[in-house]
MARGU-433229 format. One record per residue (C-alpha): residue in one letter; x, y, z. Coordinates in steps of 0.001 Angstrom, whole numbers, padded with zeros to 6 digits, always signed. Example, Ala and Ser with C-alpha at 12.3 -4.5 7.8 and 13.67 -1.06 7.14 Angstrom:
# MARGU-433229
A+012300-004500+007800/S+013670-001060+007140/
END
This chain:
# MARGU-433229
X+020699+128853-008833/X+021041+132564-007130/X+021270+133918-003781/X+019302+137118-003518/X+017555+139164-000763/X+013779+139184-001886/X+011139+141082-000769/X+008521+139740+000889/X+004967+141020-000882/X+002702+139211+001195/X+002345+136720+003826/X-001192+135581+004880/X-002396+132845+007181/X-005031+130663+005003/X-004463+127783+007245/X-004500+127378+010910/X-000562+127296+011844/X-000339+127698+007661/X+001230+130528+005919/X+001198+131864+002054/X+003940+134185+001351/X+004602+135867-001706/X+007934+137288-002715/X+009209+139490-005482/X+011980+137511-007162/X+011968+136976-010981/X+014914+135114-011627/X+013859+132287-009863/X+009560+132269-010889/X+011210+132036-014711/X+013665+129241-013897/X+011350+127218-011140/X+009982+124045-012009/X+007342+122084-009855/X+008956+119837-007484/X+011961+121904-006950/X+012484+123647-003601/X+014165+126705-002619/X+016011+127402+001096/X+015432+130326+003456/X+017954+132270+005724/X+015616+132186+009105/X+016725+135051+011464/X+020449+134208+012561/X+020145+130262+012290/X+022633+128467+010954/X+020989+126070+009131/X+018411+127286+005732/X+014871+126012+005870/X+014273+124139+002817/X+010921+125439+001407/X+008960+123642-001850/X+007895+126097-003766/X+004114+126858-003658/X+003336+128347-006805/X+005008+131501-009514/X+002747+134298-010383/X+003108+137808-011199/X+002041+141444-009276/X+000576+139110-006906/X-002180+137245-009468/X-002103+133776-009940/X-001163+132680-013433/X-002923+129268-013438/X-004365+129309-017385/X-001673+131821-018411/X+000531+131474-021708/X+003491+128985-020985/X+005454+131820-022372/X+003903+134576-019808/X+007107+135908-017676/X+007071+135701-014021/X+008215+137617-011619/X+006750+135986-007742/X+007148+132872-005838/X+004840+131387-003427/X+005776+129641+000352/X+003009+127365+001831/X+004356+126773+005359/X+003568+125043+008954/X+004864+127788+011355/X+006423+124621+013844/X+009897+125079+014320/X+011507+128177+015519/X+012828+128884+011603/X+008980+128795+010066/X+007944+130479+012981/X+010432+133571+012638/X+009424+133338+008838/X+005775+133383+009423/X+006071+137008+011192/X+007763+138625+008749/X+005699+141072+006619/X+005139+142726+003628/X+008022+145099+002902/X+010396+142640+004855/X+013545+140970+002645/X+014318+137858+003278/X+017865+135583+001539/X+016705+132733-000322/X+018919+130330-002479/X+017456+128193-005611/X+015971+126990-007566/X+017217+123935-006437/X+016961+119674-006464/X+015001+117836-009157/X+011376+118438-010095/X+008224+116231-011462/X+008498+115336-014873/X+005407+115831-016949/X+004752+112907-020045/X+003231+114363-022491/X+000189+112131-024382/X+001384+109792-026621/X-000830+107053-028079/X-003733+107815-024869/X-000867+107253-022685/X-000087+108925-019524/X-003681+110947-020092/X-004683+110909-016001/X-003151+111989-013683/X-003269+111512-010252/X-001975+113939-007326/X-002476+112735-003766/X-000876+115253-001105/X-000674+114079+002939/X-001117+117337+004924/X+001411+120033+003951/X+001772+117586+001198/X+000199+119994-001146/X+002672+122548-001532/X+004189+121399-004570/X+001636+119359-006565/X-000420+123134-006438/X+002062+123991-008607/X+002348+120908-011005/X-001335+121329-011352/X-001072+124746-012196/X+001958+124284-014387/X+000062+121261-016169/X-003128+123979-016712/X-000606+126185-018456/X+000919+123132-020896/X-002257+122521-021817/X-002931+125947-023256/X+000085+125891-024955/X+000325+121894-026868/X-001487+119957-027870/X+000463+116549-026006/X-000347+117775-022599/X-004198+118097-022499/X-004085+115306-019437/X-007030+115019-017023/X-006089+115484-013631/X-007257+114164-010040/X-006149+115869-006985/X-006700+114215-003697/X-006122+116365-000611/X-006140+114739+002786/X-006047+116354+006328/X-007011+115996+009584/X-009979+117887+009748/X-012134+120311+006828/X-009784+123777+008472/X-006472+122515+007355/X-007630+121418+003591/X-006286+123542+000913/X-008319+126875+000097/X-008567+126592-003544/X-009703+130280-004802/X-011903+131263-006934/X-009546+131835-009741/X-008753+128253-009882/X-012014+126560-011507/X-011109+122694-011246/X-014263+121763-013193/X-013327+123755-016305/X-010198+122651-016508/X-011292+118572-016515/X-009869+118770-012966/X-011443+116929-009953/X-010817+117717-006368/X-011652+114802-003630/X-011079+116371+000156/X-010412+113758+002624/X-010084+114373+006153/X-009359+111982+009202/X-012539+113390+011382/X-015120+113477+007920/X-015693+116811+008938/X-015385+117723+005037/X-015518+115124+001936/X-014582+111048+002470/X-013327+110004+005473/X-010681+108362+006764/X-006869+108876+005078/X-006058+109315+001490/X-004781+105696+001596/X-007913+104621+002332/X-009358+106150-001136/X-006651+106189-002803/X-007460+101852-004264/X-010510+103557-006130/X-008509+106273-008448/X-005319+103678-009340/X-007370+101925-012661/X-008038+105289-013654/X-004506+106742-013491/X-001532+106871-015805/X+001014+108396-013513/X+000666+109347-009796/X+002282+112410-008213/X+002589+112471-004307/X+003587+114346-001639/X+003348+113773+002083/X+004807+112171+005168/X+006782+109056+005191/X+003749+106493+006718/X+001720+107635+003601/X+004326+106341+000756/X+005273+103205+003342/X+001393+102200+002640/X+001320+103190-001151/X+004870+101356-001299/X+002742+098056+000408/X-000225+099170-002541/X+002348+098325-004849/X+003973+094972-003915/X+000705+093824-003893/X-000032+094815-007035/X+003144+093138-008242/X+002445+089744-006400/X-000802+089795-008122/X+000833+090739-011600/X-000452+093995-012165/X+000140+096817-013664/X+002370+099080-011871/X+001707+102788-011912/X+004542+105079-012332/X+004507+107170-009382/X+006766+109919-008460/X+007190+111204-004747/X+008696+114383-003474/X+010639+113288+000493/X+011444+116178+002726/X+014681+115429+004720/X+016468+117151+007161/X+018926+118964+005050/X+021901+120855+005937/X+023728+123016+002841/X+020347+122256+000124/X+022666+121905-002849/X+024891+118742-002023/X+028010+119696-000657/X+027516+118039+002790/X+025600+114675+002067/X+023693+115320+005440/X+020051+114471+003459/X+021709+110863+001642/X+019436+108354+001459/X+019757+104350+000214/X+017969+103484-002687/X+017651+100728-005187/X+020275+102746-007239/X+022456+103440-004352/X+022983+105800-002472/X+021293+109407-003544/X+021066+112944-001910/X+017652+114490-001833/X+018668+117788-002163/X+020349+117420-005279/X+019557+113526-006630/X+015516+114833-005621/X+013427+115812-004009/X+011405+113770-006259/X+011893+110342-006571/X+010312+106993-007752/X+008287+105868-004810/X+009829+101988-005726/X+013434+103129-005831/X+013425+104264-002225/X+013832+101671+000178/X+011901+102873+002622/X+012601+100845+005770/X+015945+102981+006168/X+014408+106337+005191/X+014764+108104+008548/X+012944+111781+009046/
END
């Protein structure tokens, strides 16, 4: 973990109300892992905005099918500009340096194939949701051109509210090649199935090995109800790993502002997760 003023290389609006920035800072694209989050000193606020981060690449290219050894030396922001933090943050430009702090929290863990298991892999992301799980994916693309154990298939269901706010894969990422499969979902079926990612999400579970989510708290409270019914019925349970955004007040776990109660007691998301086990939350006292 470091606390450095960063320069910003980029910030772009792919999104409506959603931001990519880029920033120069090395230290933390090498030590990064997906799931782990970094927080942001927004204008004179007291509080950091705790930021997943988005993606690592380097002079600005992304390093999707790169070497796993291939040293980075840029981060990547995807961002709502809502509050009055994001929305100072989403002005700044290129040239501008900004104090961030990380990496920080606990990130996905990655199985790699033993005996066909864990092969597929599912990623659903809720909105905003996709932040992280880019970067899984694009960490799992570069484990798989490095060994052997990690040549997983991988679904990614996106869901939004209409075909504007679903992620803008570009062209450097080519899914297909890469035995990846993209399913769009959008409340208004402006663009792929609609309806919510719940809705779809019945027809991808006898497929998967090990589900990676992120989005807001209704969406695991229905996947949650997925899975008790699954265990009244005595099926098999899929493993499936969720990454909760709290309010947070210090980000490294001095404070225990972000605690939540979970099967294991009682746990601080900034430093215990981000990423949990969907069952180990209890999710009737999860409060946003």
């Amino acid at each position: 973990m470091e606390q450095a003023l960063c320069y910003i290389t980029s910030n772009t609006e792919v999104m409506p109300g959603i931001h990519l920035m880029w920033i120069e800072s090395p230290n933390i694209a090498n030590a990064v892992l997906p799931g782990q989050f970094i927080t942001v000193r927004c204008r004179d606020f007291t509080l950091r905005r705790p930021l997943s981060i988005h993606q690592v690449g380097s002079n600005n290219v992304i390093a999707s099918h790169g070497a796993i050894g291939t040293r980075q030396s840029q981060v990547a922001l995807l961002f709502k500009a809502g509050g009055k933090g994001t929305l100072w943050l989403s002005q700044q430009q290129a040239g501008d340096r900004i104090d961030i702090l990380g990496p920080l929290g606990k990130g996905f863990s990655i199985p790699s194939i033993k005996s066909g298991q864990s092969k597929h892999l599912l990623l659903v992301a809720g909105g905003i949701g996709i932040a992280p799980l880019v970067f899984l994916m694009q960490r799992i693309f570069r484990l798989r051109s490095a060994h052997a154990l990690f040549q997983h298939q991988i679904t990614l269901i996106h869901g939004a509210s209409t075909a504007a706010l679903l992620y803008p894969f570009p062209e450097s990422y080519q899914l297909s090649a890469v035995d990846c499969q993209f399913i769009p979902v959008t409340e208004d079926g402006s663009m792929g199935k609609k309806g919510m990612v719940t809705d779809i999400l019945p027809d991808f579970l006898d497929w998967a090995d090990q589900i990676y989510a992120c989005g807001p708290v209704d969406m695991y409270k229905a996947m949650t109800e997925m899975s008790w019914r699954a265990k009244q019925n005595n099926l098999k349970l899929k493993k499936c790993q969720v990454s909760l955004e709290v309010r947070m007040g210090c980000g490294f776990g001095a404070c225990y502002g972000c605690t939540i109660n979970t099967r294991k007691g009682l746990k601080q998301v900034c430093r215990d997760g981000p990423v949990f086990e969907l069952d180990d939350i209890i999710w009737q006292e999860v409060r946003i």
